[in-house]
N, C-alpha and C positions, 0 to 999 in steps of 0.2 A: 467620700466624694460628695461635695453637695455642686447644686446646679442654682442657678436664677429661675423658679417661676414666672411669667409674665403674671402682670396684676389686672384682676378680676373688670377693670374700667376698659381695657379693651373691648371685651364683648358690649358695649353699651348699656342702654337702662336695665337695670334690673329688673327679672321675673317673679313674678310674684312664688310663684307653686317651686323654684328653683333657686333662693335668695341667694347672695354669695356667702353667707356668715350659715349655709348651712350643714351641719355637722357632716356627714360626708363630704363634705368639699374639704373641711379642713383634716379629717384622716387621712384621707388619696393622697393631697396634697404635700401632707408629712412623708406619706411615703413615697411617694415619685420624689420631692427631694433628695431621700434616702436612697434609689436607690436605680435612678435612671443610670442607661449605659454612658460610660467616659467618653466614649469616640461617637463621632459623628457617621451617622446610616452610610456607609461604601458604596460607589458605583459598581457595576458589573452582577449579573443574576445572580451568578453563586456566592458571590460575596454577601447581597444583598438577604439573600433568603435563608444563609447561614444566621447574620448578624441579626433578623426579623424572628429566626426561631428560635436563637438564646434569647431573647426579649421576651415574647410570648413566654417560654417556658418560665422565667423570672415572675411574670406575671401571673403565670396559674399558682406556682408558687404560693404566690403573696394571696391569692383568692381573688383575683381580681380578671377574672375570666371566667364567661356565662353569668354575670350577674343577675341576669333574667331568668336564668333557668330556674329549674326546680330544686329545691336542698336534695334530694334522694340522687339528683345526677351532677352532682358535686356543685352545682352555682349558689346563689343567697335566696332567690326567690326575689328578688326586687323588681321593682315598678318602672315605666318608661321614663318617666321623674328622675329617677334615681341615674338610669342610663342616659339622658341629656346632661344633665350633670357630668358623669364620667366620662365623658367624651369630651365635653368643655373641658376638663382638666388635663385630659391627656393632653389637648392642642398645646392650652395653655403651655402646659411644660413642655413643649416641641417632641416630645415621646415620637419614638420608631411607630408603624403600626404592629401590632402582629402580625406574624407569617402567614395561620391559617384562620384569616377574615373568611371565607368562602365555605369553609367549614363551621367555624361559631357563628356564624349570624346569619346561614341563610340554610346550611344543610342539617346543622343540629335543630334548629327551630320545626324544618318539615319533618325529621325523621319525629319531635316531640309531637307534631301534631296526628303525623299520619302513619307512621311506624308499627312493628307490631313489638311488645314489651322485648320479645328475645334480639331483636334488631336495636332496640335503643342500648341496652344493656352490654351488647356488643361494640357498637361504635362510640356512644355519647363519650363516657372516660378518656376516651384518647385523641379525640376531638379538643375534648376539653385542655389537655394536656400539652395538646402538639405534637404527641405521639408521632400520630398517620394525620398527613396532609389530605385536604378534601380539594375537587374542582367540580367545575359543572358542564357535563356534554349536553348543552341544549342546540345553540345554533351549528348549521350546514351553510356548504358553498352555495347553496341554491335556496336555504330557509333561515334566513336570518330574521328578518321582520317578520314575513310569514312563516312563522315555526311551523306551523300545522301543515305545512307541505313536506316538514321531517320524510327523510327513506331511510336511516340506521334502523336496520329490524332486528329481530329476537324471537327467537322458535325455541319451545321446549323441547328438550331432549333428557328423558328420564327425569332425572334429578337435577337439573342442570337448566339456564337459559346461554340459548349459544346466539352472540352478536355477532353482527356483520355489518359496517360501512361507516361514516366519517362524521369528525365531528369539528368544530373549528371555532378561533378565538375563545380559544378554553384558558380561563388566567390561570396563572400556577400548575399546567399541565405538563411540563417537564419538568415539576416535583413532588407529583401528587401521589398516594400510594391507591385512591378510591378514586372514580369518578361518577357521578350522581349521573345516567346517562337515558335520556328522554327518546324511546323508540317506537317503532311499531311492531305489537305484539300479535295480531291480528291482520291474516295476509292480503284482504281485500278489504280493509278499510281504507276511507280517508278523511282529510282533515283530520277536525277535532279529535275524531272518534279513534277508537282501535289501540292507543298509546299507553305504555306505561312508564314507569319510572323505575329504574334498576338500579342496583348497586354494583359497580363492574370496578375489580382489582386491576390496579393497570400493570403491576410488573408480571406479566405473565407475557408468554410469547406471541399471543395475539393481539399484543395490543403494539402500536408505533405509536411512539411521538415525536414527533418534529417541532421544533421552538420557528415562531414567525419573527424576524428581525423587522424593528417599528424603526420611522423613521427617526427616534432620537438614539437610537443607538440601544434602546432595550431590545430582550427579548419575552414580555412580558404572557406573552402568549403563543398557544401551540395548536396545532394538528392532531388530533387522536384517529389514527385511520385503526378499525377493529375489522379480525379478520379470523371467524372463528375465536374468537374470544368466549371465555365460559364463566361463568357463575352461580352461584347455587340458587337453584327455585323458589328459594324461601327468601332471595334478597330483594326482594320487590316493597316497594315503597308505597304505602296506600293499597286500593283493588290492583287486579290485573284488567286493562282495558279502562281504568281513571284516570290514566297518565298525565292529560292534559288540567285536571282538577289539582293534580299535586303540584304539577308547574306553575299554575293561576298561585296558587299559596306559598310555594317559594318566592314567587314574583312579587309579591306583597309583601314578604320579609325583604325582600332586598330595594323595593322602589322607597320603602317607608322607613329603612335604614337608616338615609341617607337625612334623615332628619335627627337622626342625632349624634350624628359625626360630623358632617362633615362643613356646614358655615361655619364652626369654631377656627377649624382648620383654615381657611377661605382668611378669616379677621387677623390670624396671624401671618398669612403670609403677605398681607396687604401691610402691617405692621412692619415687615423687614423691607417691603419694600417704599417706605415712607422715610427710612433710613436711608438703605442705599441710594434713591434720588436725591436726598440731602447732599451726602457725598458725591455723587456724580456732579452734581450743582455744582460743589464745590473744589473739583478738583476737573471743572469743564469737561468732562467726559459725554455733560449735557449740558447745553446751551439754558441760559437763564430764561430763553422766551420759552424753548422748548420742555423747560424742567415748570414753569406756571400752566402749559399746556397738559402736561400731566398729572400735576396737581388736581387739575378742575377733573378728571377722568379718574384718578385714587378716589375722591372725595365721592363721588358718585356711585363709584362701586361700594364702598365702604357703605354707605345709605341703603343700596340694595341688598346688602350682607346681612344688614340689619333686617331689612324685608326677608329674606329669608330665614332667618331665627326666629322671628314671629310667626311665622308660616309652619314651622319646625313644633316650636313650642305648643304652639295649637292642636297638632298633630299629636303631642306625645300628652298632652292631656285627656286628645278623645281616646287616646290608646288605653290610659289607667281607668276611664269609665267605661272600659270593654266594648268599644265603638269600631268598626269596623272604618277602617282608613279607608281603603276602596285606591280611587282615583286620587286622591289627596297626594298618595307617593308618587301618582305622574307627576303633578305639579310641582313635587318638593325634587323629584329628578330634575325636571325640565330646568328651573330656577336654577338649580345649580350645575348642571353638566353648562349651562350660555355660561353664567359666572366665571367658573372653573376654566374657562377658554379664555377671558378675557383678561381675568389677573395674571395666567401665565402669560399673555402678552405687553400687558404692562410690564408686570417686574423685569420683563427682555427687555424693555425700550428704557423702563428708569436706569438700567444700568450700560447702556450706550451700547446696548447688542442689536445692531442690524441686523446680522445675517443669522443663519442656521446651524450653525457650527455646535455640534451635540457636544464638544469636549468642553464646550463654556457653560459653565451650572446653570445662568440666566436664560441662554440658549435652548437647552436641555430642560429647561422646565417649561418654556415657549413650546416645543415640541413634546414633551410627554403629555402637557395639557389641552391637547388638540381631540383624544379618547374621548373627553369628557361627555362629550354628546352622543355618544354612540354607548355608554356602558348603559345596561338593563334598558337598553329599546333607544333607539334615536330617538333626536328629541321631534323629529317629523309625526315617531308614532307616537308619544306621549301628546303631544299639542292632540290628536286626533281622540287620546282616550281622553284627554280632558275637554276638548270638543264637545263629548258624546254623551261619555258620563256623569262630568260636572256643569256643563252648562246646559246640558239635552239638548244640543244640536242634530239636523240630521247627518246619516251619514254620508 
């Protein structure tokens, strides 16, 4: 089976540190030719998370999962370079994502920094693999932007930490077998203080999960109410009572993520949809004055796609000189959670979709990309930490 790449002129000028004629580009390359899935990604959870983890597995396969990591824990040991790159190529080729994002790129990176060796040795493998699915119990109905108001607490018992209370908008929480879950371990703390980081099994009987229907018609995300839920004493992540220092470092894996995933993604779907208004154009499903009004509002975004990949690139350069990002991943969130809202609203309107109707792709992408602002900190609290941090405003 071979497939059409998109050609490297989409993503615009070329990067110096990242060229296109660079030899990883063209071995991926070769092989996502070779060896992307036939059928196009399925609607519906189970479908979707089926066809996401024959993908990923395909991929660990081939070694092209945890790039980043260490050789000892099955990745290449490669550079943020390397990973802008691979992620440009996945777009490029319109590739699935994998299943467990949540896992390689934000839980294996804390357990590598803050773990203790018999804990990485334990999970990284099957992380790596696909194995066991990962998710993340940080936000509450009551602590979402203010996490540090967290009340899921955890009391030792023996051998054992025993959770109690709720966790919410946990992505891939009705398939996860782990949840990384950020509680209070200390009974009269608050805020910051008192928190740790666990490692809690979810198929056991204390734990419920309930899937949240969004309004496009997913159910991307779940409820983990724990109740009596147990885990072993030794599954703790970093100290007991640093909780919140493990979360600050997950949060930096995941705000700083996004600078090498995800504008590739953003240029190609501004690409189909630069088609499909052609054709709407042309078969009047949009009006010729109204299909030039879109045009100037493609062409726009497109520009700031590009601002964003420069922003990205920047990023993944101070990353290879061992530079701490900081706030940089709010800004690279920020930038692209507005983005991400706005192309899914264009591609609805270039393709003459008024309404909200989740059964029409256009539609359905109008409304899945609505999250955008809200995943890893709305973009109210990222303007705030780049407020604070990067501009040193007060607060």
């Amino acid at each position: 089976m071979t497939k059409q790449l998109l050609d490297h002129s989409l993503l615009g000028t070329e990067l110096g540190l990242v060229p296109y004629d660079h030899p990883f580009r063209a071995e991926i390359r070769q092989w996502l030719t070779e060896n992307l899935p036939e059928h196009d990604e399925p609607r519906g959870d189970r479908e979707r998370f089926d066809y996401r983890r024959r993908w990923h597995e395909r991929l660990a396969e081939g070694g092209w999962v945890g790039l980043h990591w260490p050789v000892e824990f099955g990745g290449r040991g490669l550079g943020p370079l390397i990973h802008f790159m691979y992620n440009e190529e996945l777009a490029l080729a319109r590739a699935p994502e994998p299943v467990n994002t949540a896992g390689s790129i934000l839980i294996a990176p804390t357990l590598l920094a803050l773990a203790s060796p018999e804990l990485q040795e334990r999970f990284l493998p099957k992380i790596l693999s696909g194995e066991e699915i990962w998710c993340q119990g940080f936000s509450e109905p009551n602590a979402g932007s203010d996490l540090a108001s967290l009340r899921t607490r955890a009391v030792r018992d023996g051998e054992e930490w025993v959770v109690n209370g709720q966790k919410i908008w946990v992505t891939a929480g009705a398939f996860a077998d782990y949840c990384f879950v950020l509680c209070r371990t200390e009974p009269d703390s608050e805020r910051h203080r008192g928190l740790s980081l666990l490692v809690c099994p979810t198929n056991q009987p204390g734990v419920e999960v309930r899937p949240i229907r969004q309004i496009s018609g997913d159910s991307e995300y779940s409820e983990i109410f724990f109740e009596d839920a147990r885990l072993p004493a030794a599954w703790i992540v970093g100290e007991e009572g640093q909780g919140w220092s493990a979360a600050m470092t997950l949060f930096q894996f995941e705000r700083s993520d996004q600078g090498y995933t995800d504008h590739a993604r953003l240029l190609v779907e501004l690409y189909e949809t630069a088609a499909e208004l052609e054709e709407s154009a042309r078969s009047s499903a949009v009006s010729i004055d109204r299909a030039g009004q879109l045009e100037v509002r493609l062409d726009d975004l497109w520009e700031r796609c590009q601002e964003l990949r420069a922003v990205n690139y920047r990023g993944a350069v101070l990353a290879r000189d061992g530079q701490d990002l900081g706030a940089i991943g709010s800004l690279t969130n920020l930038l692209w959670g507005e983005l991400a809202k706005e192309v899914g609203e264009l591609r609805a309107e270039a393709n003459g979709a008024g309404g909200v109707d989740a059964d029409s792709l256009p539609s359905y992408l109008r409304l899945a990309s609505r999250a955008s602002s809200i995943y890893s900190g709305t973009s109210e609290i990222q303007r705030n930490i780049i407020a604070e941090r990067l501009l040193g405003l007060p607060r």
